[in-house]
Z-matrix of the N, CA and C atoms (Angstrom, degrees):
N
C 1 1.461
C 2 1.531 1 109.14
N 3 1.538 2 118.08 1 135.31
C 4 1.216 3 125.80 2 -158.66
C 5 1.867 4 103.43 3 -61.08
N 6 1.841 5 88.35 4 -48.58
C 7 1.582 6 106.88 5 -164.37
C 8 1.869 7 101.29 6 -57.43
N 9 1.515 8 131.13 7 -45.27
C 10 0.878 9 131.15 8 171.37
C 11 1.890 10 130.90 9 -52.80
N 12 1.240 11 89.33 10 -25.38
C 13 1.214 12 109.26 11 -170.11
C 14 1.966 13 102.62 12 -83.74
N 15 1.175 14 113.24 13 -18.10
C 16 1.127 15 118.69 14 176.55
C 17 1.848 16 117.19 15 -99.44
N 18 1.130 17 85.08 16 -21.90
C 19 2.028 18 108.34 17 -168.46
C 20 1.812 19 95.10 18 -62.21
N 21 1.681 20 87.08 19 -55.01
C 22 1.920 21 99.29 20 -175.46
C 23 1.588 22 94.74 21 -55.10
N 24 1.284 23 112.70 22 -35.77
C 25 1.868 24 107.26 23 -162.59
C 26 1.452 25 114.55 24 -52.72
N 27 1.506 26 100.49 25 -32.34
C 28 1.356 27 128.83 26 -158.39
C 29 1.887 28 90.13 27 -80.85
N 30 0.906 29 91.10 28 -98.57
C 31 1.683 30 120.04 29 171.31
C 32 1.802 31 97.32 30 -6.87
N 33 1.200 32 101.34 31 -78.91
C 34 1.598 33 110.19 32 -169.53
C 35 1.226 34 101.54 33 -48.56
N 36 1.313 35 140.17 34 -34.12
C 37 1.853 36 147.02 35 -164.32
C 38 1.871 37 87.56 36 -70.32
N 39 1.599 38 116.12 37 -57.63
C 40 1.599 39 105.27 38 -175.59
C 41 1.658 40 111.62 39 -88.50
N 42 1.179 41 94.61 40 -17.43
C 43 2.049 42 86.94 41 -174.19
C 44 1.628 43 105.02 42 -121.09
N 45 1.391 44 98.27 43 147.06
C 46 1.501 45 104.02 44 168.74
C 47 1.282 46 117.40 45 -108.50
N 48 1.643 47 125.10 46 108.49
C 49 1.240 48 137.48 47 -123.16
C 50 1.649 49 112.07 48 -113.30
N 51 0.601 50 114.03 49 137.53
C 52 1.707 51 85.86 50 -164.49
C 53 1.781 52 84.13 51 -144.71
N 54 1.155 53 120.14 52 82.20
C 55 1.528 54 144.37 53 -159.41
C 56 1.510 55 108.51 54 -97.80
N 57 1.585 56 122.92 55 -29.08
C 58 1.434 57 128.30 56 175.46
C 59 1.162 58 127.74 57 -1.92
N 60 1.541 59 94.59 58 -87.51
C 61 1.705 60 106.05 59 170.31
C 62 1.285 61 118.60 60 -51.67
N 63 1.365 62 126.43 61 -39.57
C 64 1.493 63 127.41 62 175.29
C 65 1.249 64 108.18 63 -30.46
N 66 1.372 65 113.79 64 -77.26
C 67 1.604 66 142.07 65 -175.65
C 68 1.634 67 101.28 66 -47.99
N 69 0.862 68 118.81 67 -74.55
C 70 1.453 69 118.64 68 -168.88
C 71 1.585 70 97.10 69 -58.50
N 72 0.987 71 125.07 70 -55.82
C 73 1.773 72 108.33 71 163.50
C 74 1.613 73 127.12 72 -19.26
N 75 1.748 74 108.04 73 -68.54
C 76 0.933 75 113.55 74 -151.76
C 77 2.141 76 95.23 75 -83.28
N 78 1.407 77 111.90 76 -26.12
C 79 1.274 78 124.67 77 166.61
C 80 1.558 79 101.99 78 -37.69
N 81 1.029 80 119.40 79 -65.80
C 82 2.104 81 129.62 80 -167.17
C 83 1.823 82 92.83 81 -36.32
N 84 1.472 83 108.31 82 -43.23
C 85 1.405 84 107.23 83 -156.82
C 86 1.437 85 107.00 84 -71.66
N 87 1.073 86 127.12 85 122.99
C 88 1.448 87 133.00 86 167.26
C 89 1.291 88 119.24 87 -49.78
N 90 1.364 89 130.85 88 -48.43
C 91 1.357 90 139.76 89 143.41
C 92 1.799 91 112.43 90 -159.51
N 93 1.372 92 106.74 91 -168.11
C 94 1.570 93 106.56 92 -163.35
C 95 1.817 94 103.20 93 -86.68
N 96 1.188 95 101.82 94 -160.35
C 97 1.374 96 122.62 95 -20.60
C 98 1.769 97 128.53 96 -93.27
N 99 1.293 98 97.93 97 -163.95
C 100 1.871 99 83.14 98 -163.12
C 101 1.606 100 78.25 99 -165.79
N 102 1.501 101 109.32 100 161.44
C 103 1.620 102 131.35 101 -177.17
C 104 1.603 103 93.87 102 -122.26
N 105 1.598 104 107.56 103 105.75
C 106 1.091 105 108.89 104 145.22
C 107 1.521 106 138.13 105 -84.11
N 108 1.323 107 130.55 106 102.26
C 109 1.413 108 147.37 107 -144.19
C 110 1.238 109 98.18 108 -102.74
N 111 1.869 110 113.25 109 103.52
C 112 1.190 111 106.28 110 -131.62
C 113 2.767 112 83.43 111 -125.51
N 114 0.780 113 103.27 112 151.76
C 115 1.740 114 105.76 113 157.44
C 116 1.413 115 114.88 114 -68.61
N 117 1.356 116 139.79 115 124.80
C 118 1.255 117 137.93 116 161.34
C 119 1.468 118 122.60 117 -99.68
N 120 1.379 119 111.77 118 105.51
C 121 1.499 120 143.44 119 178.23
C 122 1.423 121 136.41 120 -61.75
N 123 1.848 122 102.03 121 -72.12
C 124 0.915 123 130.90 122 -163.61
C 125 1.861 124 119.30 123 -161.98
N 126 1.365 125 112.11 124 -153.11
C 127 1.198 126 97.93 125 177.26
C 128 1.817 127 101.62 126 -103.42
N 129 1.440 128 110.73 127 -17.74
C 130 1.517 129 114.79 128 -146.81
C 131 1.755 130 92.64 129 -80.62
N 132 1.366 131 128.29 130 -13.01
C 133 1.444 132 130.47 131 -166.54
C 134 1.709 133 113.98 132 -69.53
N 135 1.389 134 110.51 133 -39.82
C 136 1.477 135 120.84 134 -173.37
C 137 1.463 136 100.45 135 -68.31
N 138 1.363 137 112.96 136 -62.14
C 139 1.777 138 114.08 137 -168.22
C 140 2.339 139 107.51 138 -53.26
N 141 1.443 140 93.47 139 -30.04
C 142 1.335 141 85.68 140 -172.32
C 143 1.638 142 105.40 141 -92.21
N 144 0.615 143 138.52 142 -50.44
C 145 1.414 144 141.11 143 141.81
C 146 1.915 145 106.96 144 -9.23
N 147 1.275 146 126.86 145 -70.72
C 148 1.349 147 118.81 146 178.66
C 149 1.619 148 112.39 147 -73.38
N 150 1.134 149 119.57 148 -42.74
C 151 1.495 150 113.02 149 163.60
C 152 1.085 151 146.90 150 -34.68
N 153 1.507 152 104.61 151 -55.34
C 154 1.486 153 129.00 152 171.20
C 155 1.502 154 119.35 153 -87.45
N 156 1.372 155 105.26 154 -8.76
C 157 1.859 156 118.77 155 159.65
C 158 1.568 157 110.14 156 -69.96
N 159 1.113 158 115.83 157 -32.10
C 160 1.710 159 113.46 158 178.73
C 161 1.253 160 112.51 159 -45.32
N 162 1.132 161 132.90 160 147.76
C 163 1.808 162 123.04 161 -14.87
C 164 1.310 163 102.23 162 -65.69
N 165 0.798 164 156.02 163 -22.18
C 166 1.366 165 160.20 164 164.55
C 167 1.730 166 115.01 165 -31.90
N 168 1.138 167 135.95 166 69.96
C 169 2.111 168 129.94 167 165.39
C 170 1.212 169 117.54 168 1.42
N 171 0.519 170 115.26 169 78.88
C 172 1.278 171 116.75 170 166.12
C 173 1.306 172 131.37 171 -123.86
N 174 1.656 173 111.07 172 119.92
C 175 1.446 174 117.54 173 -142.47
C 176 1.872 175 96.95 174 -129.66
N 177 1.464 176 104.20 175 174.01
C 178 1.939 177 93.17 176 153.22
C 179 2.088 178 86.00 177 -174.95
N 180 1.348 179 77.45 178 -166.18
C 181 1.735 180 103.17 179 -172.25
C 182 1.307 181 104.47 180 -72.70
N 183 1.207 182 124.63 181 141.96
C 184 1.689 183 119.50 182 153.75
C 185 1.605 184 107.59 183 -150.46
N 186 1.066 185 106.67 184 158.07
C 187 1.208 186 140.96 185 -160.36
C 188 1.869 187 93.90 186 -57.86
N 189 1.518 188 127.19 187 135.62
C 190 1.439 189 133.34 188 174.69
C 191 1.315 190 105.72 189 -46.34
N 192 1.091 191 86.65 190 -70.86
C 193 2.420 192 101.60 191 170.72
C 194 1.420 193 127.21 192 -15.52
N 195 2.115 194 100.27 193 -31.91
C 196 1.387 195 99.06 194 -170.44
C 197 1.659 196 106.96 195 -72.35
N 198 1.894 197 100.32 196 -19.78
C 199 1.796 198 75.21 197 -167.66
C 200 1.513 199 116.44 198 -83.01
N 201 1.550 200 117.20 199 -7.80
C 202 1.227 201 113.78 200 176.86
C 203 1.602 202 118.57 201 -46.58
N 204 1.401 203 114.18 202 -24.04
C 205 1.476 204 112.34 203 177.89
C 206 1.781 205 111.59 204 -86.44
N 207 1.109 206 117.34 205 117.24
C 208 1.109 207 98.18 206 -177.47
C 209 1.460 208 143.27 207 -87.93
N 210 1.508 209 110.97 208 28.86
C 211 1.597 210 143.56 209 165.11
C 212 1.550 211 92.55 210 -87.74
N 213 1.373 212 108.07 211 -68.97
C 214 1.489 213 104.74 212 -178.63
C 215 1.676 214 124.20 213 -49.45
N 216 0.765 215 99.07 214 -19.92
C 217 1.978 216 104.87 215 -173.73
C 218 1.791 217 93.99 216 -119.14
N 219 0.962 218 127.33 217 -14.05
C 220 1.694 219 91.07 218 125.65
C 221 1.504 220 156.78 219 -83.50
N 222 1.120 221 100.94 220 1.37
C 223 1.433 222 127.17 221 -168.30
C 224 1.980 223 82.97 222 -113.14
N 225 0.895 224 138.29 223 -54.13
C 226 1.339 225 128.10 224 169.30
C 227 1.745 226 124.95 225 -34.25
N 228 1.553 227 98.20 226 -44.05
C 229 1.425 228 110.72 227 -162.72
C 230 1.297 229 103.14 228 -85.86
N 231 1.837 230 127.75 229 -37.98
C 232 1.093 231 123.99 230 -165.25
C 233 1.405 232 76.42 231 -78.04
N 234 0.987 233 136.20 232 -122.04
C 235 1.993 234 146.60 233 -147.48
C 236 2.083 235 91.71 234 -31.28
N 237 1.229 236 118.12 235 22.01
C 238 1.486 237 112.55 236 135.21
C 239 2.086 238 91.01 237 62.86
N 240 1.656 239 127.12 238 23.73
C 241 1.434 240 100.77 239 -173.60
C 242 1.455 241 109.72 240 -73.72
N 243 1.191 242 112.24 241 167.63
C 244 1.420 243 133.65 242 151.72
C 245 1.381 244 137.99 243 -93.13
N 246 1.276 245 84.97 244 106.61
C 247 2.029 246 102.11 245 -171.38
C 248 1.593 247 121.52 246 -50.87
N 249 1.327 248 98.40 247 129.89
C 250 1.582 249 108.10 248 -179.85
C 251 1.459 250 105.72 249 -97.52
N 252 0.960 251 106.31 250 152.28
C 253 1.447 252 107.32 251 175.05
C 254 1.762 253 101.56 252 -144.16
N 255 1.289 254 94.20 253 95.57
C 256 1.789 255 111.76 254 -168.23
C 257 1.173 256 128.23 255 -65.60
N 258 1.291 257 122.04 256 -7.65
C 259 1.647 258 148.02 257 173.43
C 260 1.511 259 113.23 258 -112.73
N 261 1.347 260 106.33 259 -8.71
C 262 1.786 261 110.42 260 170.93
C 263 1.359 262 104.31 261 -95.66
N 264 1.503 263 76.72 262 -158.12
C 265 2.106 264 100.53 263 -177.37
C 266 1.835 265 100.12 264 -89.09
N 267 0.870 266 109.80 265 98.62
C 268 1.363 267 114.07 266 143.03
C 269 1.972 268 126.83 267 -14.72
N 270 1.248 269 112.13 268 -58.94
C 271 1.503 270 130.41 269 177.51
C 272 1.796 271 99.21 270 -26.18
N 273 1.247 272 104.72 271 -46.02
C 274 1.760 273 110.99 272 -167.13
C 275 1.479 274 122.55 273 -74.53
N 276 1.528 275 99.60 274 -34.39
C 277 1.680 276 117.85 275 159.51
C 278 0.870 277 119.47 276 -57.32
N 279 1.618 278 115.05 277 -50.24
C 280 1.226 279 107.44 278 -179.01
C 281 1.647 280 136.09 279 -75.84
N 282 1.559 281 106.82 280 -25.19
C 283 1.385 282 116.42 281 147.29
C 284 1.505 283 120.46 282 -37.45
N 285 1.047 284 100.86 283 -40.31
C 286 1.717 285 110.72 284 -159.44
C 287 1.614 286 106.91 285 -70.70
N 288 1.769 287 96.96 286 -46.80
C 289 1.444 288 108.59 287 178.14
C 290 1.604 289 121.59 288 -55.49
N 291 1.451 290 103.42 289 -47.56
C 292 1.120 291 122.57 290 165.35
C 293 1.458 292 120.44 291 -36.71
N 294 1.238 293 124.22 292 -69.78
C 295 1.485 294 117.09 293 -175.57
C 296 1.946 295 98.71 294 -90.85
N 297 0.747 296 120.70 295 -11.65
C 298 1.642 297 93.46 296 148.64
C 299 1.574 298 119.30 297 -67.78
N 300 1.639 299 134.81 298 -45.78
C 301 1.251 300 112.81 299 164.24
C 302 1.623 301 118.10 300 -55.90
N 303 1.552 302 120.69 301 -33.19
C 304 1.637 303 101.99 302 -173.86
C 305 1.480 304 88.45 303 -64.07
N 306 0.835 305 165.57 304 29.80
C 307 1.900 306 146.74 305 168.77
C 308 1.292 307 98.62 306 -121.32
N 309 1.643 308 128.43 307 -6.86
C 310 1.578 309 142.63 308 142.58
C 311 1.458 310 85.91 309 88.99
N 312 1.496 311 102.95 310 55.80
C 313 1.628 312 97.54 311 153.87
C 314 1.720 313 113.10 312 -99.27
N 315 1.068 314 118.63 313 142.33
C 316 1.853 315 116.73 314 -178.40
C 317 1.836 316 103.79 315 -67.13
N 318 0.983 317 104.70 316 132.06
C 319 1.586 318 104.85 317 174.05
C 320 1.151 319 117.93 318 -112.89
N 321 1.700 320 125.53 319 138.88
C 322 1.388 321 125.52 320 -167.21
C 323 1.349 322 98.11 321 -102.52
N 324 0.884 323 125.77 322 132.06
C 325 1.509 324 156.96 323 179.65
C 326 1.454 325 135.77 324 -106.46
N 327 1.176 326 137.38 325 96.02
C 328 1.866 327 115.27 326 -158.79
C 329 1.790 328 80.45 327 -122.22
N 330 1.254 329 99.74 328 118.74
C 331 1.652 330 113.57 329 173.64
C 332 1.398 331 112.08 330 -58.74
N 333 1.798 332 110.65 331 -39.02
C 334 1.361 333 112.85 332 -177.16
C 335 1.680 334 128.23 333 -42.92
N 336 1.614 335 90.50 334 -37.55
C 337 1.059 336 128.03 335 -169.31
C 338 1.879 337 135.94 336 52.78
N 339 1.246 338 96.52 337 7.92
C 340 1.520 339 119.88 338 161.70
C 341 1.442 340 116.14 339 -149.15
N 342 1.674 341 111.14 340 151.90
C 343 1.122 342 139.70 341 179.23
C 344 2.041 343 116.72 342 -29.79
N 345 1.091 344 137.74 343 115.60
C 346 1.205 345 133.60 344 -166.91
C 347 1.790 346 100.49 345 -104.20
N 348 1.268 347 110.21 346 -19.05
C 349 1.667 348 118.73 347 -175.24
C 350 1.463 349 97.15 348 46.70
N 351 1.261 350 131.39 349 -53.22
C 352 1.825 351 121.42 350 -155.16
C 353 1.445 352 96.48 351 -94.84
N 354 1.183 353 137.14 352 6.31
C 355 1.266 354 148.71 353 -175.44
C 356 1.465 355 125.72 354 52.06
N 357 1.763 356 113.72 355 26.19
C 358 1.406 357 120.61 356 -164.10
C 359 1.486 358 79.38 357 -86.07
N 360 1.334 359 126.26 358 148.34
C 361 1.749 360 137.81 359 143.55
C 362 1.273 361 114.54 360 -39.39
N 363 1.418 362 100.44 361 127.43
C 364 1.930 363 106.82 362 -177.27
C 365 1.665 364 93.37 363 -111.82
N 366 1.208 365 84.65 364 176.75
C 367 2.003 366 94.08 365 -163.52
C 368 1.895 367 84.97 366 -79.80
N 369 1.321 368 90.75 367 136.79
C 370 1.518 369 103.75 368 175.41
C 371 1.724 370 122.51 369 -88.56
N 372 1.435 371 93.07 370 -172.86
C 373 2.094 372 81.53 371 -161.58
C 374 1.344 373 97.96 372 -114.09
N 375 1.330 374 147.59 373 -160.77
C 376 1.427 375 164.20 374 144.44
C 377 1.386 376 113.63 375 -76.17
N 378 0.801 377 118.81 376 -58.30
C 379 1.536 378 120.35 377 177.82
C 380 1.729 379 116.60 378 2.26
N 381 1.494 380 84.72 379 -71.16
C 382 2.000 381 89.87 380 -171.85
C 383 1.901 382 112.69 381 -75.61
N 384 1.446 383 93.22 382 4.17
C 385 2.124 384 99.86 383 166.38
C 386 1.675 385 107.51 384 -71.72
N 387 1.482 386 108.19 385 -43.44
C 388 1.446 387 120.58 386 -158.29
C 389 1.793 388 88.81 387 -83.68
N 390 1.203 389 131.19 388 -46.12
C 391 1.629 390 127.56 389 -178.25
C 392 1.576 391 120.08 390 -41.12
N 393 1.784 392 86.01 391 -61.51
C 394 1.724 393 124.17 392 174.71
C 395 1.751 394 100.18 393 -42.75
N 396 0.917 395 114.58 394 -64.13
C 397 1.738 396 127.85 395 -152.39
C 398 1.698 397 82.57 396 -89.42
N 399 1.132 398 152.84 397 -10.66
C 400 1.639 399 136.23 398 -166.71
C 401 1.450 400 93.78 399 -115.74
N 402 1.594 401 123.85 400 -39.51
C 403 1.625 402 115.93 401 171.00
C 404 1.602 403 137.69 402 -84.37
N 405 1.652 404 88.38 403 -6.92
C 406 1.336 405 108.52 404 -173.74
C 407 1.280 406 116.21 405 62.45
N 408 1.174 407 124.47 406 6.21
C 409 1.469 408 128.23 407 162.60
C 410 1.684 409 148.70 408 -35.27
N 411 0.681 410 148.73 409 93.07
C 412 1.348 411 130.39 410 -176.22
C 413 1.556 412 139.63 411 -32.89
N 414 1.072 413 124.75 412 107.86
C 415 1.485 414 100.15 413 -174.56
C 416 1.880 415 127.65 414 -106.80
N 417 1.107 416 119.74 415 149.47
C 418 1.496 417 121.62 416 -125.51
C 419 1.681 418 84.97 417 -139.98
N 420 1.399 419 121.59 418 79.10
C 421 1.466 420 140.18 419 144.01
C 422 1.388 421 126.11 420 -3.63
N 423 1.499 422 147.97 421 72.01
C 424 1.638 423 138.28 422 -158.38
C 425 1.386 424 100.63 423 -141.58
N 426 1.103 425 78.81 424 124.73
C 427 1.852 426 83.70 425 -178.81
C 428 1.228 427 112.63 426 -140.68
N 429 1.676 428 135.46 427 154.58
C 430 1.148 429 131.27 428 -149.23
C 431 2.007 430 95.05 429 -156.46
N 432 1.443 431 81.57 430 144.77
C 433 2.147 432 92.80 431 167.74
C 434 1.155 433 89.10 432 -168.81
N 435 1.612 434 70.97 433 164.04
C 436 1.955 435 101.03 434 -174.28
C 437 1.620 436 98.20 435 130.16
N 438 1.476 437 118.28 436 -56.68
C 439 1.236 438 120.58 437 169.27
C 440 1.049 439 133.12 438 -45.85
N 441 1.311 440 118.76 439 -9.40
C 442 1.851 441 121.40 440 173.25
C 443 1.762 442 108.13 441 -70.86
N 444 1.273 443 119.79 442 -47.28
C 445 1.545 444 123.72 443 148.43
C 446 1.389 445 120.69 444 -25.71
N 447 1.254 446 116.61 445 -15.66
C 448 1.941 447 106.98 446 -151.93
C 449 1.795 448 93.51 447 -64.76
N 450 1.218 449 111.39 448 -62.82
C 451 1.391 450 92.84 449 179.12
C 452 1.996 451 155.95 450 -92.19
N 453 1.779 452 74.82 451 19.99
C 454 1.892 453 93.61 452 141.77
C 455 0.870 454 126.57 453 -94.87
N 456 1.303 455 125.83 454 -2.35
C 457 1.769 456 145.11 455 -176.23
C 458 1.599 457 115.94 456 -92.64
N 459 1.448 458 96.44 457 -52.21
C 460 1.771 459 118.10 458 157.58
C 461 1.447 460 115.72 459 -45.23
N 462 1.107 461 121.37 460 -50.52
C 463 2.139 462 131.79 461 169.97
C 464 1.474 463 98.62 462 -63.54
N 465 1.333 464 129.56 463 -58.99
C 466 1.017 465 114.33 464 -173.98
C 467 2.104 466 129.07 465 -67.74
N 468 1.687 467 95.93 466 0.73
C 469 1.501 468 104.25 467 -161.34
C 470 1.559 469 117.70 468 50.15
N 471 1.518 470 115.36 469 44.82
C 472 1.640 471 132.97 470 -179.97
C 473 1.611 472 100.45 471 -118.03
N 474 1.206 473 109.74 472 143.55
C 475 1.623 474 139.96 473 178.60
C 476 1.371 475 104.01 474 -54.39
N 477 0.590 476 136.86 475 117.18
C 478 2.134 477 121.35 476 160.51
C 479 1.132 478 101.44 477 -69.44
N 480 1.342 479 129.97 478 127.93
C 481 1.592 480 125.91 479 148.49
C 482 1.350 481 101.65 480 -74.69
N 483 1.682 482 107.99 481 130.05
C 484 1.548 483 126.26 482 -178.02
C 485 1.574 484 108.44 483 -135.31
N 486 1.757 485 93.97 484 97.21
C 487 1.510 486 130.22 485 176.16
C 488 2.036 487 109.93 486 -46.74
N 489 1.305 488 110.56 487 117.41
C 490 2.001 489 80.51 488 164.01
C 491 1.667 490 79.27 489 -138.58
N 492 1.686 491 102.03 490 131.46
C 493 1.385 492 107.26 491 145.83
C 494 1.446 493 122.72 492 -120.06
N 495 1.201 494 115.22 493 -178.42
C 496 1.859 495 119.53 494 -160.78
C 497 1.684 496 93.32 495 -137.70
N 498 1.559 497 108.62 496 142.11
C 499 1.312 498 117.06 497 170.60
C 500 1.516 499 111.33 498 -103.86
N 501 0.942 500 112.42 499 -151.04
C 502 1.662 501 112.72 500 164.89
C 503 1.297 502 133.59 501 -107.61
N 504 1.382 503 115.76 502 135.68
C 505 1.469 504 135.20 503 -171.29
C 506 1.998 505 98.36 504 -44.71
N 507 1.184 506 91.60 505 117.41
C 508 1.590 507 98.21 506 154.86
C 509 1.258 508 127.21 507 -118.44
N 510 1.773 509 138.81 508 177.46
C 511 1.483 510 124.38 509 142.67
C 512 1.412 511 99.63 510 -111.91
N 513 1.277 512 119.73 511 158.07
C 514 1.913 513 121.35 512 169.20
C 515 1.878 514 97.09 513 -76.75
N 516 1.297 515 93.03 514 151.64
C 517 1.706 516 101.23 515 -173.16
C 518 1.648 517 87.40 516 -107.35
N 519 1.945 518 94.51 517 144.74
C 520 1.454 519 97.55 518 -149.89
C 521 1.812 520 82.93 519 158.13
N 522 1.713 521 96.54 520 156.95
C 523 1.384 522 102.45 521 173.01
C 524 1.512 523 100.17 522 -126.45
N 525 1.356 524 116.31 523 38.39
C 526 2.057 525 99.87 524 161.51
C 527 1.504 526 87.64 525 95.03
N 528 1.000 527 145.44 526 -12.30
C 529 1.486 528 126.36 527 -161.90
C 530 1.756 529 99.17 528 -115.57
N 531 1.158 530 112.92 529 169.84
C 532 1.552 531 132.25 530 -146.79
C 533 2.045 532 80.94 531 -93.86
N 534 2.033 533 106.04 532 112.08
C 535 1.226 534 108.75 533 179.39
C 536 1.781 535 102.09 534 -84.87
N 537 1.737 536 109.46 535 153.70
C 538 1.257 537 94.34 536 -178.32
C 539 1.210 538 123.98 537 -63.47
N 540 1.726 539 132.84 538 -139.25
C 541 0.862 540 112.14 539 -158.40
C 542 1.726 541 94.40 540 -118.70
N 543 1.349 542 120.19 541 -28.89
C 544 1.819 543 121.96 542 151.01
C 545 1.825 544 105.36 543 -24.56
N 546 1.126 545 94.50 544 -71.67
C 547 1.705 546 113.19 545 -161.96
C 548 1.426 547 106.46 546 -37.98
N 549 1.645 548 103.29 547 -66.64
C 550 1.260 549 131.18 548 168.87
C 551 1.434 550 107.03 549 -13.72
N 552 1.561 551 85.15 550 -78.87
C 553 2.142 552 98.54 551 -173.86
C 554 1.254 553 100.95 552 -60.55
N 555 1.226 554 154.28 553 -2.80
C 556 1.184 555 145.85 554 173.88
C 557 1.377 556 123.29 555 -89.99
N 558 1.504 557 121.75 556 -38.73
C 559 1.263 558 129.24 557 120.95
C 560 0.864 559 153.21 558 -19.06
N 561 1.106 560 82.71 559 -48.73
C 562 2.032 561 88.00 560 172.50
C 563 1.630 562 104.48 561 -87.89
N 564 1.223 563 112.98 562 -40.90
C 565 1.824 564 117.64 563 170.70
C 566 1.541 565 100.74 564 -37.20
N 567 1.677 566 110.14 565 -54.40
C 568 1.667 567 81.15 566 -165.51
C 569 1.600 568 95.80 567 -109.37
N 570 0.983 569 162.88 568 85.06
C 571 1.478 570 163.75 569 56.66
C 572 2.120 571 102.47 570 -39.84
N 573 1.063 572 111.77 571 -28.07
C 574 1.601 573 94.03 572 177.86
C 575 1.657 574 97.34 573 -110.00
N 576 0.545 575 134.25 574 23.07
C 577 1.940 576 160.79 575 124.52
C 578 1.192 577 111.38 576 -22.73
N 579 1.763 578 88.76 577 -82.60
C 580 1.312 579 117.12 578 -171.61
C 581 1.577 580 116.02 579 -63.34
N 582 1.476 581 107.84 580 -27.49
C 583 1.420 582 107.43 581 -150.33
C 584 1.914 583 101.37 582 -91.57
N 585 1.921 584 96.85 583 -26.23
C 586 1.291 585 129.96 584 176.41
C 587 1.738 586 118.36 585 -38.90
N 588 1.510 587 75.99 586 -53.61
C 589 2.166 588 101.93 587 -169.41
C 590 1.304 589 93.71 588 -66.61
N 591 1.852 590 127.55 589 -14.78
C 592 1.423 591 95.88 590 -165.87
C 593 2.096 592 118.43 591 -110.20
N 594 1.600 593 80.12 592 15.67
C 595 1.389 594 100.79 593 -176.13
C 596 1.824 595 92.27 594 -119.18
N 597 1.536 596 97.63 595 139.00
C 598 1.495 597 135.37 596 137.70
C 599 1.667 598 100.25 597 16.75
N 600 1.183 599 128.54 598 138.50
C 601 1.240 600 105.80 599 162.47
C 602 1.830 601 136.06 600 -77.37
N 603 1.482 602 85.89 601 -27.43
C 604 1.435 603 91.57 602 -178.36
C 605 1.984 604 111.36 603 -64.73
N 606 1.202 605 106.40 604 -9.29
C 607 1.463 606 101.87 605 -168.87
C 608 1.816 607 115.00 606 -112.45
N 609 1.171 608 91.29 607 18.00
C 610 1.743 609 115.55 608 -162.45
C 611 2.053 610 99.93 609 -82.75
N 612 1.288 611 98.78 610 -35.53
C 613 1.711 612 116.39 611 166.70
C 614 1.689 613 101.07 612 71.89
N 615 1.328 614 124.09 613 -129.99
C 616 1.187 615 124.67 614 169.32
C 617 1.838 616 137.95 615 -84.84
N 618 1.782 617 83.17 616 21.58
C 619 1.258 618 106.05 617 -167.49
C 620 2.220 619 91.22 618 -101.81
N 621 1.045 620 139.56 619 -12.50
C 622 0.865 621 149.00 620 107.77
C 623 1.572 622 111.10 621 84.91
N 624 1.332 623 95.55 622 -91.31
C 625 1.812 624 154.83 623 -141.67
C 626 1.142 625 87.77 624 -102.95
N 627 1.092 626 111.15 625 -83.67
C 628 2.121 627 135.39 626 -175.14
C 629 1.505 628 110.40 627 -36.59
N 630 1.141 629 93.72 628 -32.55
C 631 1.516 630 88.64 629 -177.24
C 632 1.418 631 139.72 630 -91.24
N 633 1.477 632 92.99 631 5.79
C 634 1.605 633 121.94 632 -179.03
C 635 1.283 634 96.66 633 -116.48
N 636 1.751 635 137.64 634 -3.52
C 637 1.349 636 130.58 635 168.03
C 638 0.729 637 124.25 636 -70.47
N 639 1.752 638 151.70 637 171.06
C 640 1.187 639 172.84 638 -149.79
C 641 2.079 640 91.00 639 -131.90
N 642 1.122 641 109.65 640 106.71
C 643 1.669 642 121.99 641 165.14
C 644 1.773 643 111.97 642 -64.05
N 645 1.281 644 99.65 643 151.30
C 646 1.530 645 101.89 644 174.07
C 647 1.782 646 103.28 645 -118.68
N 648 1.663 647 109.49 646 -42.59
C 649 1.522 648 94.93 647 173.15
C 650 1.005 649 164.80 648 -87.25
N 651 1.740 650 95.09 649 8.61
C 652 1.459 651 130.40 650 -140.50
C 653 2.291 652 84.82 651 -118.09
N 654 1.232 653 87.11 652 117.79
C 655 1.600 654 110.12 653 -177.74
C 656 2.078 655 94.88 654 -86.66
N 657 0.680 656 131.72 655 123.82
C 658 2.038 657 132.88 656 -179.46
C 659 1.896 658 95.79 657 -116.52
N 660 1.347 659 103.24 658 109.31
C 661 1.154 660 136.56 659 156.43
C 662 1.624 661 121.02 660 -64.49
């Protein structure tokens, strides 16, 4: 894709990208779709993440606001996101998300679900248990640092080196139906477990512990 092919141009000029494993990850997959269950940083994580997924779909949520800019809502429309609307109903997003994976696009997902800037792990949400378990999807662990630097790196006119590694594809065990809300948090404990072990230790946060555990719900493909 032309637009991607320019995004990296961009990207690679401020970050030093080290995308490997990404690619060869998302390569294994025959096609989508799949939940990439992703750390939320900054702004620079989503664009490199869908860029460097090409040919590979790779899509995620963004904020209504983005299309008011109209740089941003082109870059929205081509990578196909699905609008949040953060003060609404949710129910409509999630439809939305939904049949963008049946067309087996990969969706990026950050459980945290807000910005961490210092890149320590924040306690994650439920949300992407109920997605996971309703699409039957796989979900696909990627996590990335280095980028919390980008803009002491930016003052200095210095590169960021921007780390992404990938854990292993799981599904949550479960039959499609809405887990309570114990289960839930337990789930979600070890998907940010998983996502924990693959970051640094110092940036692992209260994910810690978990990440040296042995999972009970998490099925590894």
């Amino acid at each position: 894709m032309v637009v991607s092919f320019f995004l990296r141009s961009i990207l690679g000029a401020i970050c030093k990208i080290d995308a490997r494993e990404y690619r060869k990850a998302l390569a294994e997959f025959v096609t989508g779709p799949a939940i990439l269950a992703i750390n939320h940083i900054n702004f620079v994580e989503v664009p490199i993440l869908a860029s460097y997924g090409c040919p590979r779909r790779v899509t995620g949520l963004a904020k209504e606001e983005s299309w008011e800019n109209p740089a941003l809502a082109f870059l929205m429309n081509t990578y196909s996101a699905v609008p949040l609307d953060r003060d609404g109903s949710y129910t409509e997003s999630f439809r939305r998300v939904r049949e963008a994976m049946a067309k087996g696009f990969f969706m990026i997902v950050a459980p945290e679900g807000s910005r961490s800037k210092n890149g320590v792990l924040q306690k994650g949400k439920g949300g992407i248990i109920q997605l996971a378990l309703a699409t039957g999807a796989p979900v696909l662990p990627v996590v990335h640092f280095g980028g919390q630097k980008i803009w002491e790196n930016l003052k200095r006119l210095k590169r960021t080196p921007f780390s992404i590694k990938v854990g292993r594809p799981f599904r949550f065990k479960g039959d499609g139906g809405r887990p309570g809300k114990s289960l839930r948090e337990q789930m979600t404990l070890e998907l940010m477990g998983q996502m924990a072990a693959l970051l640094p230790e110092e940036l692992r946060g209260e994910y810690a512990e978990q990440a040296r555990r042995e999972t009970e719900y998490l099925e590894f493909l």
